[in-house]
Each structure stands twice: as structure tokens, then as C-alpha cells.
N, CA, C and O atoms as CSV, one atom per row, in Angstrom:
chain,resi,resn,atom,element,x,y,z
A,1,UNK,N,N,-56.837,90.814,21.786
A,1,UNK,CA,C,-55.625,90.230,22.204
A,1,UNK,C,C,-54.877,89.661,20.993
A,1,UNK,O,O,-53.698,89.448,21.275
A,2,UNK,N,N,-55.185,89.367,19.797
A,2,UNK,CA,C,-54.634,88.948,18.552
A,2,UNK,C,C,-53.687,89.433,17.931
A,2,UNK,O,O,-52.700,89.146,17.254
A,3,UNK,N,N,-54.510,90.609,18.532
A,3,UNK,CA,C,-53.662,92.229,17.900
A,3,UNK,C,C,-52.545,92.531,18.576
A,3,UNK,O,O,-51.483,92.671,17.970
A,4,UNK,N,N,-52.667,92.726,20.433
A,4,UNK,CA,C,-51.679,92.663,20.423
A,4,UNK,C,C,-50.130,91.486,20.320
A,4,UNK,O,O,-48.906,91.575,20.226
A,5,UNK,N,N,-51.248,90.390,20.419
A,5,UNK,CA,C,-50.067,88.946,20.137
A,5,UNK,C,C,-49.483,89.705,18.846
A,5,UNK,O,O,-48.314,90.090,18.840
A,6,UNK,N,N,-50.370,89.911,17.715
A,6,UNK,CA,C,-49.721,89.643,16.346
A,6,UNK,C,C,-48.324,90.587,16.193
A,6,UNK,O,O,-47.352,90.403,15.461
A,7,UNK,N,N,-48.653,91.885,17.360
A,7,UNK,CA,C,-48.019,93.041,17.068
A,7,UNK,C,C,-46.630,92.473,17.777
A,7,UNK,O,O,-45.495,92.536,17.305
A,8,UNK,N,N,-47.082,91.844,19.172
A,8,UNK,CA,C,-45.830,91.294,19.531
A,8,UNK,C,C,-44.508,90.367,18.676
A,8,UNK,O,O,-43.290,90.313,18.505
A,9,UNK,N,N,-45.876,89.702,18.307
A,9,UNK,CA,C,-45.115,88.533,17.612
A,9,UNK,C,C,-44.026,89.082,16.463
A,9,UNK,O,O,-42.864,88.686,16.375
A,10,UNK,N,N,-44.717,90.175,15.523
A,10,UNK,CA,C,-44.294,90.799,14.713
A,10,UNK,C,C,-42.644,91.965,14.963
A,10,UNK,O,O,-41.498,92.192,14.574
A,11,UNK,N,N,-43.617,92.310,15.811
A,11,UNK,CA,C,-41.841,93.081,16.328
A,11,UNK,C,C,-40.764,92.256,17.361
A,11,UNK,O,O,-39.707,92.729,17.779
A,12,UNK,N,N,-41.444,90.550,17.742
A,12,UNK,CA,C,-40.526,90.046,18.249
A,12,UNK,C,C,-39.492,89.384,17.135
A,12,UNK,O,O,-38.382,88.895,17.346
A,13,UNK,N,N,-40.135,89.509,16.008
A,13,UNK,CA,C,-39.763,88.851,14.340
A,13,UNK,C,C,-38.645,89.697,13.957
A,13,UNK,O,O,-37.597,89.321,13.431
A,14,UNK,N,N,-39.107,91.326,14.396
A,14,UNK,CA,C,-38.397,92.223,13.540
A,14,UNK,C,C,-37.111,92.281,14.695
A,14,UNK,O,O,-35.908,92.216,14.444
A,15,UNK,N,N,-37.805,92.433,16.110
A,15,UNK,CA,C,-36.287,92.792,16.778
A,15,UNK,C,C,-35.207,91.913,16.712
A,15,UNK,O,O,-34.011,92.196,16.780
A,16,UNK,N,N,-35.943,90.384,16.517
A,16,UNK,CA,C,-34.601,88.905,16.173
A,16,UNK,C,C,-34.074,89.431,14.712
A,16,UNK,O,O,-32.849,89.323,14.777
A,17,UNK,N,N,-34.301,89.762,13.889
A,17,UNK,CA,C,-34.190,90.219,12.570
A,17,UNK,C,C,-32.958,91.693,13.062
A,17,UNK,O,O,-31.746,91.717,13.279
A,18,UNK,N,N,-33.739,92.455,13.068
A,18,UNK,CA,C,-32.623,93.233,14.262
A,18,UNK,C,C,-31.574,92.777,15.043
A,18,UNK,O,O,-30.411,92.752,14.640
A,19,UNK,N,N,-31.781,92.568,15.680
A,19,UNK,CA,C,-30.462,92.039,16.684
A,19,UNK,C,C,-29.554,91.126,15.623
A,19,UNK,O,O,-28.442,91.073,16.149
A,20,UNK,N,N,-29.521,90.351,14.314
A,20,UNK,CA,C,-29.454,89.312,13.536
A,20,UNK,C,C,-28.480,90.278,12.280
A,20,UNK,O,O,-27.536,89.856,11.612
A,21,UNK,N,N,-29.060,91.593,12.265
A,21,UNK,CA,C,-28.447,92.404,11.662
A,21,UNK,C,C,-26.909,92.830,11.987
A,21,UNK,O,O,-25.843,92.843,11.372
A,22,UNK,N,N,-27.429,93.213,13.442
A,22,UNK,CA,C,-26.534,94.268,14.734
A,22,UNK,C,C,-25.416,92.785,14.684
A,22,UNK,O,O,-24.460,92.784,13.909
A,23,UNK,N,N,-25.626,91.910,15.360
A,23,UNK,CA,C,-24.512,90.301,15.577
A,23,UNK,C,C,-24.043,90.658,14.210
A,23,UNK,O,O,-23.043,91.374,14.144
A,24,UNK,N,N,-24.835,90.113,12.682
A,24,UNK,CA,C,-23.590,89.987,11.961
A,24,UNK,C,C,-22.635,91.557,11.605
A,24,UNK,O,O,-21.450,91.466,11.287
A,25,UNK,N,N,-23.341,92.954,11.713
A,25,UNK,CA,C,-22.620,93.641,11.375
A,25,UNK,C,C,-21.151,93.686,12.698
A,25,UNK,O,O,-19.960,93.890,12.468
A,26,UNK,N,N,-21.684,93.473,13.750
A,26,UNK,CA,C,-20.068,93.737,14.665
A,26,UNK,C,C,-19.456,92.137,14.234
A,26,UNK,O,O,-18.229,92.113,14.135
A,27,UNK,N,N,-20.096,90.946,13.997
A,27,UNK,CA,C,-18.904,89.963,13.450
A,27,UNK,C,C,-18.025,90.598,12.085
A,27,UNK,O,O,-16.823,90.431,11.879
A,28,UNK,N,N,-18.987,91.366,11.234
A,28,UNK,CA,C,-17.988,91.788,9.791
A,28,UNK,C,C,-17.217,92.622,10.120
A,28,UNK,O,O,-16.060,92.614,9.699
A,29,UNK,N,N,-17.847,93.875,11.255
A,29,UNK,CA,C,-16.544,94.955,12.024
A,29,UNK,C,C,-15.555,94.442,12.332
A,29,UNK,O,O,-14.555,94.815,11.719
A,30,UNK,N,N,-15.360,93.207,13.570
A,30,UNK,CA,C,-14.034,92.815,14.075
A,30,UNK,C,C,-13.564,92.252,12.809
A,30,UNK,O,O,-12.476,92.721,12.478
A,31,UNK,N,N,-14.155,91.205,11.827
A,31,UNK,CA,C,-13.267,91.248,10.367
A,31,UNK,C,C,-12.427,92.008,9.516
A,31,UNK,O,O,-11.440,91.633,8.883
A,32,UNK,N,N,-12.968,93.161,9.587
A,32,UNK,CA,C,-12.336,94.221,8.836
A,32,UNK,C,C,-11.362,94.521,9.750
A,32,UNK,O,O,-10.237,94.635,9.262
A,33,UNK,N,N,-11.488,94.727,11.261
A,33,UNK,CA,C,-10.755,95.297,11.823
A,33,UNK,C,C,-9.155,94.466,12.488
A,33,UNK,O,O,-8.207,94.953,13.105
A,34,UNK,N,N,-9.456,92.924,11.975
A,34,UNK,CA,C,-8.417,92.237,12.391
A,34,UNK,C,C,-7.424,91.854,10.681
A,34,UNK,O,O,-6.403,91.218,10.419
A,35,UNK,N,N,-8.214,92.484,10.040
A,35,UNK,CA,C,-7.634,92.387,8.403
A,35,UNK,C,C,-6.967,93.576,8.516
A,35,UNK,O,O,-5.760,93.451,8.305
A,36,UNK,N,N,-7.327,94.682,8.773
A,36,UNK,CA,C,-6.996,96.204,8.755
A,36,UNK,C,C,-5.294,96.118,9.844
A,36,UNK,O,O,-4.194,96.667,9.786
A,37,UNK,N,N,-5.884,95.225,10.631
A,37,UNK,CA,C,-4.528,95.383,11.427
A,37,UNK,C,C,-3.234,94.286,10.933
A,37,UNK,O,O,-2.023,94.463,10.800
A,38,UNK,N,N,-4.201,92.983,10.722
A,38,UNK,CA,C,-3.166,92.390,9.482
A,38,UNK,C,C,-2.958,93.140,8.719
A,38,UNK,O,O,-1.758,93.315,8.928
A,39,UNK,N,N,-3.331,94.091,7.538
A,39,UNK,CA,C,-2.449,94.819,6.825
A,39,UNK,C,C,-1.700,95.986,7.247
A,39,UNK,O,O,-0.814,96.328,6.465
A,40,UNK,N,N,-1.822,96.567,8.131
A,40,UNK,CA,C,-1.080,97.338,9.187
A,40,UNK,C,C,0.220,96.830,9.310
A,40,UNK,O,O,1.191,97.286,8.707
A,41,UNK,N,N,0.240,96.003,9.994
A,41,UNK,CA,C,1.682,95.378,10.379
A,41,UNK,C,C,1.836,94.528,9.061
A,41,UNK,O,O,2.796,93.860,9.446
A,42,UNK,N,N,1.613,94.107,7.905
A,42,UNK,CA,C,2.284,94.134,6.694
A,42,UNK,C,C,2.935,95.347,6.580
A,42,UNK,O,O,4.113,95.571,6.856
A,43,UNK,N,N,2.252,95.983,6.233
A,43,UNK,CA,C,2.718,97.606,5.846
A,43,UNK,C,C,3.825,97.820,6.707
A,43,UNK,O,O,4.764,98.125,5.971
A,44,UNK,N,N,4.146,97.817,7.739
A,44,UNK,CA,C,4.777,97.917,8.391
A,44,UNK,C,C,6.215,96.887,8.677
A,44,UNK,O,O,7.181,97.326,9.301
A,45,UNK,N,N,6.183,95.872,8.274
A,45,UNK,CA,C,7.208,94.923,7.928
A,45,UNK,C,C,8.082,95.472,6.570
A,45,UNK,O,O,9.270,95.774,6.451
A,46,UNK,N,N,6.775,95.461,5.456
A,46,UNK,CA,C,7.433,96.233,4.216
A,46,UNK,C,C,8.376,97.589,4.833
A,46,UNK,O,O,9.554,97.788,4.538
A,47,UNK,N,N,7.546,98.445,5.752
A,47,UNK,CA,C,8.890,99.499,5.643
A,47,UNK,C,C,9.629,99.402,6.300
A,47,UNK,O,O,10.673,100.009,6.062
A,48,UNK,N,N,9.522,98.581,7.515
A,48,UNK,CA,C,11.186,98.025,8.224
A,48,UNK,C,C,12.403,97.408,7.197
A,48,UNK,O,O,13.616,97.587,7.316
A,49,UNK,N,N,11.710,96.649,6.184
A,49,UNK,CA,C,12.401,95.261,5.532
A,49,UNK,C,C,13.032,96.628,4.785
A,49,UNK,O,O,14.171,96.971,5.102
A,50,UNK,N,N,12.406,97.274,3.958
A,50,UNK,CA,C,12.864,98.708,2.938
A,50,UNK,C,C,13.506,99.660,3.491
A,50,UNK,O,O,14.226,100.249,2.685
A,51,UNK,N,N,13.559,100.186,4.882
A,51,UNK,CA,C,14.287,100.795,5.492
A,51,UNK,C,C,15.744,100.092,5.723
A,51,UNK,O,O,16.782,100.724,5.523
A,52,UNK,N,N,15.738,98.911,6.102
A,52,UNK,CA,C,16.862,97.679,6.756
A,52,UNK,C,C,18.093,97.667,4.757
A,52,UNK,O,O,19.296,97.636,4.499
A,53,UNK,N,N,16.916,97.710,4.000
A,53,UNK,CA,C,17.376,97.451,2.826
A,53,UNK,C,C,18.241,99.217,2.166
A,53,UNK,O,O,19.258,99.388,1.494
A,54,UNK,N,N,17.318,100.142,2.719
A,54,UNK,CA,C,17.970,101.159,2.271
A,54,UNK,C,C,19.670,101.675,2.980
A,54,UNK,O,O,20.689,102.043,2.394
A,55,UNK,N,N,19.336,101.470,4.638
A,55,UNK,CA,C,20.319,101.455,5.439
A,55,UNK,C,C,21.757,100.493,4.856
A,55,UNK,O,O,22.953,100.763,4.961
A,56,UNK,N,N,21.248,99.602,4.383
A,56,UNK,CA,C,22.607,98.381,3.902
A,56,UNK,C,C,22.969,98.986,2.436
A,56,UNK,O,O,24.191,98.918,2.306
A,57,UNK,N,N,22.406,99.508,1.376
A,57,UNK,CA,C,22.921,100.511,0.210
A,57,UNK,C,C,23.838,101.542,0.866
A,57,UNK,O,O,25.044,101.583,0.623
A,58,UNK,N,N,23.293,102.269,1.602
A,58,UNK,CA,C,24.419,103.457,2.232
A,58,UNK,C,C,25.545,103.040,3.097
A,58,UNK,O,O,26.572,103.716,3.153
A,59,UNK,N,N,25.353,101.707,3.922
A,59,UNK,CA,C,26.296,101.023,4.169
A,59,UNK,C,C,26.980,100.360,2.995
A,59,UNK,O,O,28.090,100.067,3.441
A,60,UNK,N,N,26.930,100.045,1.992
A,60,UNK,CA,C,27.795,99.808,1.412
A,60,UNK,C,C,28.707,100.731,0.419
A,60,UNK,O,O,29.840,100.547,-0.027
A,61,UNK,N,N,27.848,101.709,0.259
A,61,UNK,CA,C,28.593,102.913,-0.550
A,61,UNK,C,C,29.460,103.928,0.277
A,61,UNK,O,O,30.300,104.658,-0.248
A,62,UNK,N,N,29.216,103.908,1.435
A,62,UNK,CA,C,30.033,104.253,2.566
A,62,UNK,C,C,31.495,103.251,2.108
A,62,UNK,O,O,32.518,103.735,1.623
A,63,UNK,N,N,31.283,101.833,2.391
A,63,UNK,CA,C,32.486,100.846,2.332
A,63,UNK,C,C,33.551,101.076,1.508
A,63,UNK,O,O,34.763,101.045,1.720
A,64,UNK,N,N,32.646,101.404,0.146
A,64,UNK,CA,C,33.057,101.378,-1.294
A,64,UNK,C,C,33.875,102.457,-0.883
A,64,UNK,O,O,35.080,102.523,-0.642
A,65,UNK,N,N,32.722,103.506,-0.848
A,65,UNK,CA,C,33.870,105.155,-0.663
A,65,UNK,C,C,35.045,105.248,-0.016
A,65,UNK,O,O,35.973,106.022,-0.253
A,66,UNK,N,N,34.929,104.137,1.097
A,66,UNK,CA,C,36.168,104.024,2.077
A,66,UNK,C,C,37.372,103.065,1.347
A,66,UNK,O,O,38.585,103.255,1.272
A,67,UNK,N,N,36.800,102.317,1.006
A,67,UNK,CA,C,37.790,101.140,0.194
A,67,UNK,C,C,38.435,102.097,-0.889
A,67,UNK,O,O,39.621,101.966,-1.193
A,68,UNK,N,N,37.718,102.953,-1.400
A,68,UNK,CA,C,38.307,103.481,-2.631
A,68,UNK,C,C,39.142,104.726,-2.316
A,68,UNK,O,O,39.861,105.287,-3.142
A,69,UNK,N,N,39.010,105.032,-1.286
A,69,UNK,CA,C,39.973,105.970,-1.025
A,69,UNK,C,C,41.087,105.692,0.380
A,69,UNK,O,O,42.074,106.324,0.755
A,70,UNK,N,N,40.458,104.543,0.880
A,70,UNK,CA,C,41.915,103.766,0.598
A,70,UNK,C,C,42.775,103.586,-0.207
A,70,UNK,O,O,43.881,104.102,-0.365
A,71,UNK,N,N,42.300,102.918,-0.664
A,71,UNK,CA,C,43.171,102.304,-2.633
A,71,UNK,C,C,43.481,103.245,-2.848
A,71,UNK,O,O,44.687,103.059,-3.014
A,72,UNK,N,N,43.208,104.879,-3.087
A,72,UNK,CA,C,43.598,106.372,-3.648
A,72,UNK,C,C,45.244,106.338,-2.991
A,72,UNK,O,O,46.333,106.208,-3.551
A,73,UNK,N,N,44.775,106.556,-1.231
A,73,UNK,CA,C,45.927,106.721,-0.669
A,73,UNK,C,C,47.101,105.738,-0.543
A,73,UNK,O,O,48.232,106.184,-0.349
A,74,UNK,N,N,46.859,104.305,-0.653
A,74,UNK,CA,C,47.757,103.613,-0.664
A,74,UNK,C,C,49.021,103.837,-2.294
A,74,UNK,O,O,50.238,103.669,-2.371
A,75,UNK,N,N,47.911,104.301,-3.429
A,75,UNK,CA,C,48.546,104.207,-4.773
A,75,UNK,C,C,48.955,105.735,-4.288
A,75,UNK,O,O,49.887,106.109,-5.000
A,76,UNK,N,N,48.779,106.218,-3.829
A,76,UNK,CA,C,49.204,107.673,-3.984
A,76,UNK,C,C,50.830,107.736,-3.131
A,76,UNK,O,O,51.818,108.272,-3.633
A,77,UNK,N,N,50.808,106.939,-1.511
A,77,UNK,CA,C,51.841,107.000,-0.814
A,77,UNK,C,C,52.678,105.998,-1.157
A,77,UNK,O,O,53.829,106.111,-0.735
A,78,UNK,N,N,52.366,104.858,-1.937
A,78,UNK,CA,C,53.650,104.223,-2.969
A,78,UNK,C,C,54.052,104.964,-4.008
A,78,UNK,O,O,55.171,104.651,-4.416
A,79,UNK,N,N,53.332,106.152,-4.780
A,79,UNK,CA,C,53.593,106.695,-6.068
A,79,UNK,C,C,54.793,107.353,-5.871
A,79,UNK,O,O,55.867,107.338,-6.473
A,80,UNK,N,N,54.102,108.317,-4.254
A,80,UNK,CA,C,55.049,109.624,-3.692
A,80,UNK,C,C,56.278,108.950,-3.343
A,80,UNK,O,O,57.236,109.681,-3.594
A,81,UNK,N,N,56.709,107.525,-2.726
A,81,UNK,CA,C,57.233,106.948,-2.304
A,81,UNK,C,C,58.319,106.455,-3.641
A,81,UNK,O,O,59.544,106.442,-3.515
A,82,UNK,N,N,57.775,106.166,-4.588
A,82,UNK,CA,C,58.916,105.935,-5.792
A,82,UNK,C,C,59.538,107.301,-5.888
A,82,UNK,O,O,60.747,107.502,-5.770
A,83,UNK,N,N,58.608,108.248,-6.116
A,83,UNK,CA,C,59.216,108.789,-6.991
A,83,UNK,C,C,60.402,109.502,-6.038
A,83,UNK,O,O,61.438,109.709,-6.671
A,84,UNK,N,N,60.432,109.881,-4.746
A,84,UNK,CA,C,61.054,110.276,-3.586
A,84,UNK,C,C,62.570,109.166,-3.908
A,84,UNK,O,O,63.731,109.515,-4.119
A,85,UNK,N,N,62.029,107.897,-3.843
A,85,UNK,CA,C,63.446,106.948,-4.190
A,85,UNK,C,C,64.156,107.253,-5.568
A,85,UNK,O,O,65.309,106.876,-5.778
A,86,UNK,N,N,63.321,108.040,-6.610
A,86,UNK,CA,C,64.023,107.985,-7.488
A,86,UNK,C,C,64.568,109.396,-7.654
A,86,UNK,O,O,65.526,109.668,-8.378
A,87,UNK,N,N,64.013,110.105,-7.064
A,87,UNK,CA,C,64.215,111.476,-7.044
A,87,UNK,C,C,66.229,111.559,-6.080
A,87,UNK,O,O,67.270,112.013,-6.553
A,88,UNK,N,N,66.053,111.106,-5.111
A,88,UNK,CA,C,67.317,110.405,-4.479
A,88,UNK,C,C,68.258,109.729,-5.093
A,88,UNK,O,O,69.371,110.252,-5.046
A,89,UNK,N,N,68.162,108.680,-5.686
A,89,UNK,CA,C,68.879,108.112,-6.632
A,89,UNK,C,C,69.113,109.070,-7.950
A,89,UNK,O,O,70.335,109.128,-8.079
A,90,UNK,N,N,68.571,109.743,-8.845
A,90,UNK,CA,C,69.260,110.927,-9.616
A,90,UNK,C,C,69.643,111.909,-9.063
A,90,UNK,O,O,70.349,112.621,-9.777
A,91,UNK,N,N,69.424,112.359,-7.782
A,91,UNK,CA,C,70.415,113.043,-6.921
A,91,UNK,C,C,71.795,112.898,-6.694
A,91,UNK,O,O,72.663,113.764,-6.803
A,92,UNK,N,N,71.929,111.550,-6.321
A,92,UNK,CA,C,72.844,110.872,-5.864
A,92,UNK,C,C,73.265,110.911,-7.330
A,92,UNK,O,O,73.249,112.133,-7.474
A,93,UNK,N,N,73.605,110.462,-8.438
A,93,UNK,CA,C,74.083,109.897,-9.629
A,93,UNK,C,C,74.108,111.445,-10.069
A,93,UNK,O,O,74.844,111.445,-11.056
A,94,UNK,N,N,73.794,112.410,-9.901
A,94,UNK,CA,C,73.883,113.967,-10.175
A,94,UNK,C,C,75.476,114.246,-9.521
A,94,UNK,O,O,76.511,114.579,-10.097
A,95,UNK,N,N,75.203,113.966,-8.103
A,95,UNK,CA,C,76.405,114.165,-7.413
A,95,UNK,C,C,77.574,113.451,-7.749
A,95,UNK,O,O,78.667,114.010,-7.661
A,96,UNK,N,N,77.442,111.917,-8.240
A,96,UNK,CA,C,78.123,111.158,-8.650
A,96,UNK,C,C,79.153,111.724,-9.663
A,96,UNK,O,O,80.353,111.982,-9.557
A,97,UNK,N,N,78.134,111.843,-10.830
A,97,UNK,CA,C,78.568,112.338,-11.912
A,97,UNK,C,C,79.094,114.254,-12.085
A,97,UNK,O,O,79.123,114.838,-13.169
A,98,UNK,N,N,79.351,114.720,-11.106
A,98,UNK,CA,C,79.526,115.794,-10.720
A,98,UNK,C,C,80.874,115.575,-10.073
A,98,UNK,O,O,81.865,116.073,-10.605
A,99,UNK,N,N,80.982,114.874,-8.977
A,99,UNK,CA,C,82.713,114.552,-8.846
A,99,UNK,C,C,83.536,113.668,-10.037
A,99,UNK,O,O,84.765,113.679,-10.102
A,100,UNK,N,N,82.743,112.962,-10.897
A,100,UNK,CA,C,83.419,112.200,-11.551
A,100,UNK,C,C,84.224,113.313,-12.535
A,100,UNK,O,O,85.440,113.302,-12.722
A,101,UNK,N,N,83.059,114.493,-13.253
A,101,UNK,CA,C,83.681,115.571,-13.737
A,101,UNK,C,C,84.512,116.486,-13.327
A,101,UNK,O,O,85.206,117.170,-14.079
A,102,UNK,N,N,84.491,116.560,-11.981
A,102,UNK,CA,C,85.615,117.681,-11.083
A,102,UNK,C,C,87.036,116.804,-11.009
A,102,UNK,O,O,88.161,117.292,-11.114
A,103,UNK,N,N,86.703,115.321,-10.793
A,103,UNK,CA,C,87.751,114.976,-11.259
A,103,UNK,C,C,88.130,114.539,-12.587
A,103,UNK,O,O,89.327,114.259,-12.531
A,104,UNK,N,N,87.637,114.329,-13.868
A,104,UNK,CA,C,88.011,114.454,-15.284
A,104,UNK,C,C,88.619,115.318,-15.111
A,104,UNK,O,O,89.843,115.195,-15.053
A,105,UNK,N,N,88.046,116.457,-14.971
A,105,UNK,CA,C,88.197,118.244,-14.971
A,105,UNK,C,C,90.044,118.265,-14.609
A,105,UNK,O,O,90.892,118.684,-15.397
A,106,UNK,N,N,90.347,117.638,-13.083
A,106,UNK,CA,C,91.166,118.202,-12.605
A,106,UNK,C,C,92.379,117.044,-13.658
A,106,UNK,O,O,93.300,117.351,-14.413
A,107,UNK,N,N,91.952,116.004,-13.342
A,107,UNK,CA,C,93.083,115.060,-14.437
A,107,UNK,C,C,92.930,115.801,-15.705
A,107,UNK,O,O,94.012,116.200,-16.135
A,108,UNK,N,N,92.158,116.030,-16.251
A,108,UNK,CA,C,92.236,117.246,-17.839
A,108,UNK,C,C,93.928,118.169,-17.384
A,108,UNK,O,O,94.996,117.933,-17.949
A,109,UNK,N,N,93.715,119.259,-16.186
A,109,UNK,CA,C,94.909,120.157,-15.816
A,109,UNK,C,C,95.743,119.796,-15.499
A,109,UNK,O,O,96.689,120.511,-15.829
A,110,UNK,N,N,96.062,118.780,-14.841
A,110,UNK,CA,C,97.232,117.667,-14.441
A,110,UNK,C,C,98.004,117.900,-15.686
A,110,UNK,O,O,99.008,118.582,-15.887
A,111,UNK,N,N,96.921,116.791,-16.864
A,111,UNK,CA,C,97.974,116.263,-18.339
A,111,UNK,C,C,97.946,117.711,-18.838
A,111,UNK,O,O,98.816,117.905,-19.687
A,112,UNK,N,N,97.274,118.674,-18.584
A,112,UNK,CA,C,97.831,119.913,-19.378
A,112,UNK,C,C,98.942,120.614,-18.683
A,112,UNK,O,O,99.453,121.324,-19.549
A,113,UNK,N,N,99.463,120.747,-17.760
A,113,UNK,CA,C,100.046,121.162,-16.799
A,113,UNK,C,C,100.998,120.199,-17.047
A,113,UNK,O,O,101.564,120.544,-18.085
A,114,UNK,N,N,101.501,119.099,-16.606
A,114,UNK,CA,C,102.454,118.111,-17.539
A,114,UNK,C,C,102.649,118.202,-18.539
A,114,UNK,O,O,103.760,117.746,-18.809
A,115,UNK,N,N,102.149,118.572,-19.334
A,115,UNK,CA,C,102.269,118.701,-20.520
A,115,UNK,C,C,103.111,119.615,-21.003
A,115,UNK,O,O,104.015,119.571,-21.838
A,116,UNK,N,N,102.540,120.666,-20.159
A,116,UNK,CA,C,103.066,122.163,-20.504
A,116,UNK,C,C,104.862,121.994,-19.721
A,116,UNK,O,O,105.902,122.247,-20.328
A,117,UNK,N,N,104.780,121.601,-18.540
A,117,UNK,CA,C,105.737,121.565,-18.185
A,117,UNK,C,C,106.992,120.546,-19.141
A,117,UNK,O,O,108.173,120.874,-19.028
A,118,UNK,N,N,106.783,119.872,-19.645
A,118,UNK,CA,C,107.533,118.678,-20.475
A,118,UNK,C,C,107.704,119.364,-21.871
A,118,UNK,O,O,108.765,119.102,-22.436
A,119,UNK,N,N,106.831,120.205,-22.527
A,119,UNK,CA,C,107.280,121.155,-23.444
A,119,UNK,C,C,108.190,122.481,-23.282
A,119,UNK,O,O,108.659,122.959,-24.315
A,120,UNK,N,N,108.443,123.052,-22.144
A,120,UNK,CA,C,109.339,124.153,-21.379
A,120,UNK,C,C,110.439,123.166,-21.653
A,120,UNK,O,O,111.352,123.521,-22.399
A,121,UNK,N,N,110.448,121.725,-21.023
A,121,UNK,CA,C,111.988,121.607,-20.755
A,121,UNK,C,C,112.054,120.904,-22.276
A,121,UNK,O,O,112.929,121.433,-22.962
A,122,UNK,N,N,111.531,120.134,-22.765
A,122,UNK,CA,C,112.145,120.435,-24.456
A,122,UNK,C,C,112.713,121.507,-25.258
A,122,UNK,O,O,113.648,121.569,-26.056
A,123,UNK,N,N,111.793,122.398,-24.766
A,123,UNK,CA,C,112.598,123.369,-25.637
A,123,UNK,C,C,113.358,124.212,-25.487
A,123,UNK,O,O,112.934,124.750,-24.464
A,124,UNK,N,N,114.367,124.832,-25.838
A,124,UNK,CA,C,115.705,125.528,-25.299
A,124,UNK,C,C,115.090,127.181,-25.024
A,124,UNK,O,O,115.168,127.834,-23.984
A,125,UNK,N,N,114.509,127.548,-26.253
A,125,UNK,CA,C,114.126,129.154,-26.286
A,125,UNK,C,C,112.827,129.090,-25.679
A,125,UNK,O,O,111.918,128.383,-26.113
A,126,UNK,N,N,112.736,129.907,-24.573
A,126,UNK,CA,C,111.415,130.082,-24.008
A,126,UNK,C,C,110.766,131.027,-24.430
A,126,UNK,O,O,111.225,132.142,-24.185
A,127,UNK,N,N,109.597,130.941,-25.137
A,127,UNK,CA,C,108.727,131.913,-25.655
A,127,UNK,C,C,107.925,132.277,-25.148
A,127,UNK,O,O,107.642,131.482,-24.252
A,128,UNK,N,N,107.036,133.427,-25.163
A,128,UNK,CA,C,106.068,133.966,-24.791
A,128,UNK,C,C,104.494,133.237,-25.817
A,128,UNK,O,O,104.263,133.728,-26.922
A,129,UNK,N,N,103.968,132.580,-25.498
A,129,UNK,CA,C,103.100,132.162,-26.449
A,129,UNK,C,C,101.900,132.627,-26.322
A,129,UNK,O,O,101.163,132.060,-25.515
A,130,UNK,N,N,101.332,133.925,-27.185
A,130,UNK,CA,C,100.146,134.847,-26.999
A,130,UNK,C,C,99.083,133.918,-27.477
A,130,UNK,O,O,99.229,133.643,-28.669
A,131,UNK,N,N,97.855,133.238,-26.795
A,131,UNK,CA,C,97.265,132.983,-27.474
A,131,UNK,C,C,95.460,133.075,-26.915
A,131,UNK,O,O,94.556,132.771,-27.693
């Protein structure tokens, strides 16, 4: 009976030793496994926060692109816009200066035409003047 006490005793030693093993290895499992999931959802914050961060770069180069071609078209439809006013205004001063010459022009034939006429009656002999 020693023998089997001792044998008992012995594998009641080893199975507490056992079981002592088995307890702490599933306490270090759920450790790892509540660290594993803490770094999980790190990981996972990082690529929301980096996604949130990449999304707001393309949102802003979007803005930019838009702002700047705004600004294109605004400088472009004031540019077109002068030059349209000025293009009008040397039109106008084209035309201006176009009657001002039709009439130089015609006062030029007037005083020549007076002229001519006021030299006929000066002079007695009317000539033929080839010239």
C-alpha cells in the first residue's frame, strides 16, 4: 500500500504541477490575446487617423486646384474684359479720327475750291492750266 500511496501521492504532485502549468499557460494565452487585440485596434486607429489625414491632403489640393483656377478665370475674364473696353475705345477714336479726317479732307476742298474760284474771278484771261 506505500507503493500505491507513494504512486498516488506522486502523480497527485505531478497532476497539481500539471494543472499549475495548464492555469498559468491559458492566464499568459488570454494575455497575449488581450495585448494582440490592444494592438489590433492601435493598428487600426493608426490607419483611420492616416487615412482621415490622407483624405484632408486631397481635400485640400482639390481646394487649392479650385481656388487657383478660380483666380485663372477671374484674371482671365477681367483681362478679356479690358482689353474688349479697350479694343472699343480705339475703335471708337479710329472712327473718331476717321470723320475728323473726312472732314479736314472735305474743309481741305472747300479752301481749294474757294480758292480756285477767287483766282478765276481775279483774273481777266482764263487759262487752261495743264498740270
Amino acid at each position: 500500500m506505500e507503493t500505491t500511496s507513494f504512486v498516488l501521492g506522486m502523480l497527485s504532485i505531478i497532476a497539481v504541477a500539471f494543472m499549475t502549468v495548464i492555469v498559468w499557460g491559458i492566464v499568459k494565452i488570454n494575455k497575449l490575446t488581450s495585448e494582440v487585440i490592444f494592438i489590433h485596434k492601435w493598428i487600426d486607429n493608426i490607419v483611420q487617423d492616416r487615412d482621415h489625414q490622407i483624405q484632408q491632403v486631397y481635400k485640400r489640393f482639390e481646394e487649392t486646384d479650385r481656388t487657383h483656377n478660380n483666380d485663372f478665370e477671374r484674371s482671365y475674364n477681367h483681362i478679356t474684359t479690358n482689353f474688349d473696353h479697350l479694343d472699343r475705345k480705339i475703335n471708337e477714336q479710329e472712327r473718331a479720327m476717321s470723320l475728323e479726317f473726312e472732314r479736314a479732307y472735305n474743309q481741305i476742298a472747300e479752301c481749294r475750291s474757294y480758292t480756285d474760284s477767287r483766282i478765276d474771278k481775279a483774273t481777266p484771261n482764263k487759262q487752261l492750266i495743264k498740270g
